[in-house]
N, C-alpha and C positions, 0 to 999 in steps of 0.2 A: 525430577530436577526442580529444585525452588531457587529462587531468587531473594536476596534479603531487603530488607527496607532502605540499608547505606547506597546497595547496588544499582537499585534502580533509580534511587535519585541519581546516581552516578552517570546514567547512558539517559536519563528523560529528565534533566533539570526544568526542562521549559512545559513540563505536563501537568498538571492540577492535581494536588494532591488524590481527590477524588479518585479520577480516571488512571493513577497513578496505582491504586489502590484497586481500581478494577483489573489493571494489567494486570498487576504481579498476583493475583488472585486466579485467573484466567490461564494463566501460565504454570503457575503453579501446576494447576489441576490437569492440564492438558498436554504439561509439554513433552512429558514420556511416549505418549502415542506417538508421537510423531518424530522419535529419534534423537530427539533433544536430552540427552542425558549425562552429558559431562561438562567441565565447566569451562571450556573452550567454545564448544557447542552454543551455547547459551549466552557467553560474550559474544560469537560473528553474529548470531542471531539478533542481539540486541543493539548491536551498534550499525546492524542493516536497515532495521528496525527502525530506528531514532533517524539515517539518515532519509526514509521513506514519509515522515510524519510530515500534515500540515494540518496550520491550525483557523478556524475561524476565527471572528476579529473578536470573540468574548474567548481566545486563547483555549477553545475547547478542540479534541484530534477532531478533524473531517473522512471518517468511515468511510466517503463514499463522494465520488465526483460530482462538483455542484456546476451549473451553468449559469454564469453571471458575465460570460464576456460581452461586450459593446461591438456593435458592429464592424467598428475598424481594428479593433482585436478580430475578430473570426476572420475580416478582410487577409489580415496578416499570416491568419491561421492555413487558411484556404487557398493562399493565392498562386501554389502552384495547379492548382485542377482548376480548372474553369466552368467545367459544370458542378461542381461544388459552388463555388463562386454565385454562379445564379441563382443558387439556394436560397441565398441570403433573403432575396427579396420579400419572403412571404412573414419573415420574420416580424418585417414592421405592423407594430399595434398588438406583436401579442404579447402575455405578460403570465406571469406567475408560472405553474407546471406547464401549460402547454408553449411558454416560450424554453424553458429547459428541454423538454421534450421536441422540440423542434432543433433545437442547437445541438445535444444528443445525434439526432437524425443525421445531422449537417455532419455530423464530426466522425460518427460511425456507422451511418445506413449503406448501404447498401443492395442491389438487387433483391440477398437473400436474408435482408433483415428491414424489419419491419420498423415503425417511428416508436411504439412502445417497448423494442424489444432493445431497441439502441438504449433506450432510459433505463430499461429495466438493469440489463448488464453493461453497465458506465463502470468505471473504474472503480474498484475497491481493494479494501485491506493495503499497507504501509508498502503492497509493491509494484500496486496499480495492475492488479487483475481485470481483463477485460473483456467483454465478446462471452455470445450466449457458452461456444462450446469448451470453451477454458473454464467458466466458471461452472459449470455442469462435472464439467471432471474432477475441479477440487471441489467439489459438493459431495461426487460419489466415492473418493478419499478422505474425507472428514466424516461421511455418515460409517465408512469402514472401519475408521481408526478409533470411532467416541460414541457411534449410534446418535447422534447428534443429526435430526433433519435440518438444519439451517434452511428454516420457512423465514426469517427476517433477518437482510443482510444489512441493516442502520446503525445496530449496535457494536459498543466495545466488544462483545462478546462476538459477534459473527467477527468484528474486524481482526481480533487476535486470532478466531479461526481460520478465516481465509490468509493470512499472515502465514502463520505454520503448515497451513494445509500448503500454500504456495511455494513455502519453504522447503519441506517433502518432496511434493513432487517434482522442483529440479533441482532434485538431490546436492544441495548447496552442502550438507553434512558430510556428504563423498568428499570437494574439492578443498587439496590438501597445498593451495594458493590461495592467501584470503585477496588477492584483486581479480582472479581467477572467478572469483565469487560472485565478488561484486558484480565484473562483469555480465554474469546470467543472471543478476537479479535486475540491473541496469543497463540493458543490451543497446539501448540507441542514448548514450551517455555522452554528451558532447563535451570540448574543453574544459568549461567551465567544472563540470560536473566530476569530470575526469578527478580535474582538484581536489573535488571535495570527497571521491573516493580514496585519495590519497590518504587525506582525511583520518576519514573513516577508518582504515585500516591502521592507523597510528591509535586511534581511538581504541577497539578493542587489542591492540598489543599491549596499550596500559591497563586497557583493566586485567588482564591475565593477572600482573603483577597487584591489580587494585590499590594504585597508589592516586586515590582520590584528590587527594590536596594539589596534583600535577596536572591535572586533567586539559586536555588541549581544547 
């Protein structure tokens, strides 16, 4: 299944031509493994897609969870666990990787995870994959569908594979509801977000028809 050049400006207006250009190259190449192969398929896909993106402040995707919150963010974050909460303390003074790496910990450690292992598997790809044994899974579904070791998860290229690999394996291409969908791609979806799955689902019902110049 390809994507054309109108298309994807159509569902990624706000992506850089560049990275715009790594997608639909990416996709191209990969999205038959993974079941993507009609052009319904390929619209929920993309317009799931688009609503999963964020970007850094030079408007480039962010691949992979970055930790830049201030303490009374994490305060906010944290404030129903209280030994979470104590966490915070060690925080002060530290900077660069070992304070990501320490807010990592805060956000995802646990007994049976370690401070490196929290950083290591932080959120990635457009659905926020996360936790050593999820991303080990769609690692060992992406090495079966492309033979693809995914040794570096930074890139566009791991993020569009972790993207479909995650897309795959909850069989999002079975459900014959697109909020149905959304739902499994966005399981703890509040109010707000609710919206903007509404959204989203109006979004790919027009591109079926691709009537760009309407675009919501």
């Amino acid at each position: 299944m390809t994507i054309t050049h109108d298309e994807i400006i159509f569902f990624l207006p706000n992506v850089t031509e560049t990275q715009r250009g790594e997608i639909k190259f990416f996709f191209d190449f990969y999205s038959a493994d993974f079941g993507i192969n009609t052009r319904e398929n390929m619209s929920k896909f993309f317009a799931n897609l688009r609503y999963g993106l964020k970007f850094d402040k030079n408007k480039n995707i962010v691949t992979r969870e970055n930790f830049s919150q201030t303490r009374q963010e994490l305060e906010k974050l944290v404030k129903k666990d209280r030994k979470r909460l104590e966490l915070t303390e060690p925080l002060e003074g530290l900077v660069g990787l070992q304070r990501e790496k320490a807010i990592a910990y805060l956000i995802y450690g646990n007994s049976r995870t370690t401070r490196e292992e929290s950083y290591k598997y932080r959120k990635s790809s457009a659905f926020n994959l996360v936790g050593k044994r999820n991303t080990h899974l769609i690692k060992i579904l992406i090495k079966n569908c492309t033979g693809e070791d995914m040794e570096s998860l930074d890139t566009i290229k791991s993020f569009m594979l972790l993207s479909l690999g995650f897309w795959m394996w909850t069989k999002a291409n079975e459900c014959t509801s697109s909020s149905k969908r959304s739902l499994i791609l966005n399981p703890q979806a509040n109010k707000y977000e609710r919206n903007q799955r509404a959204k989203l689902v109006r979004t790919f019902n027009f591109f079926l028809g691709l009537d760009c110049s309407s675009q919501n």
